[in-house]
C-alpha positions as CSV (number, residue, x, y, z in Angstrom):
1,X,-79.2,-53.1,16.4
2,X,-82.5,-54.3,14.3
3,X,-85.5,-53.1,14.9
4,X,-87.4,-56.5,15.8
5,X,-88.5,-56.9,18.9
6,X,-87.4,-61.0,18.9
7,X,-84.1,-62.2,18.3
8,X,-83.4,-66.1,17.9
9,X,-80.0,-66.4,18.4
10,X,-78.1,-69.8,16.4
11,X,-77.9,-73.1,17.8
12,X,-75.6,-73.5,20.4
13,X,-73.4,-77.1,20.4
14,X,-77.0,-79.1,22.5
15,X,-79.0,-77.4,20.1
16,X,-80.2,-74.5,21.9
17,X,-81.4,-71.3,20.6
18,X,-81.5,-68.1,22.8
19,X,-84.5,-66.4,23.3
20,X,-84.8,-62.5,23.3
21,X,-87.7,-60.5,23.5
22,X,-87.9,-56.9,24.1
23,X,-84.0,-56.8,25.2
24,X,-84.6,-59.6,27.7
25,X,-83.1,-63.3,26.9
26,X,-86.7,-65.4,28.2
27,X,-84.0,-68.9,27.8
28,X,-83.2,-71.1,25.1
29,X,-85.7,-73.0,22.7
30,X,-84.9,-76.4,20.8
31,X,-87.9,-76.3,18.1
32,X,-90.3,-73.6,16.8
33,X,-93.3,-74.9,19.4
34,X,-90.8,-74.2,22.2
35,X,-90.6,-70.1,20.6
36,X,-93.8,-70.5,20.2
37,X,-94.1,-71.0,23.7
38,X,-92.1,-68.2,24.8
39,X,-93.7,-66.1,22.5
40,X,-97.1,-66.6,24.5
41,X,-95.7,-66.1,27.8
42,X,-94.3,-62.8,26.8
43,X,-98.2,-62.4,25.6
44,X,-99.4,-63.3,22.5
45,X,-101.2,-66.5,24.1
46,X,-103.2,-67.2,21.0
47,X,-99.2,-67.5,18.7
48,X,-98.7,-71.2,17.5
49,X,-95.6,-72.4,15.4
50,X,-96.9,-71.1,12.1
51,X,-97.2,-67.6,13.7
52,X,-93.7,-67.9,15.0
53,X,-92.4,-69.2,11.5
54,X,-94.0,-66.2,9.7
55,X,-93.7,-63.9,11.9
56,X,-92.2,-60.3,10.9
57,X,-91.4,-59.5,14.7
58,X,-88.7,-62.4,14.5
59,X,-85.0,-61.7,13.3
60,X,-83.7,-65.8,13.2
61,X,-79.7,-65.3,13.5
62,X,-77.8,-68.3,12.1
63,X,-80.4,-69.8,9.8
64,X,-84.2,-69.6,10.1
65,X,-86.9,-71.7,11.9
66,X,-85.8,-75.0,10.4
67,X,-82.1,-75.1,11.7
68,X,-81.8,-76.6,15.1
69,X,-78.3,-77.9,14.8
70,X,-75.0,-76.4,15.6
């Protein structure tokens, strides 16, 4: 278990990326604005896709915020 609070899981065969935050899968993203997205509605409304691409709080499992491909 990490101790990051948001796990991107790897692209599944469409593309798709898992979402979890805090224990709780929020769905499946297909770019970094669509994290982004999630991220916001868990509340951090002012994150954009250069916040999610930094970000310390993300573990990215099966490459990082460029791979969207299975």
């Amino acid at each position: 278990m990490t101790g990051k609070p948001v796990v991107i899981y790897p692209p599944d065969e469409d593309g798709g990326r898992r979402v979890r935050v805090d224990g709780v899968i929020l769905g499946r993203a297909f770019s970094v604005k669509d994290v982004a997205a999630f991220m916001q509605t868990a509340g951090l409304q002012d994150w954009g896709e250069m916040d999610v691409v930094r970000s310390e709080l993300i573990e990215w499992r099966g490459g990082g915020p460029e791979v969207w491909e299975h």
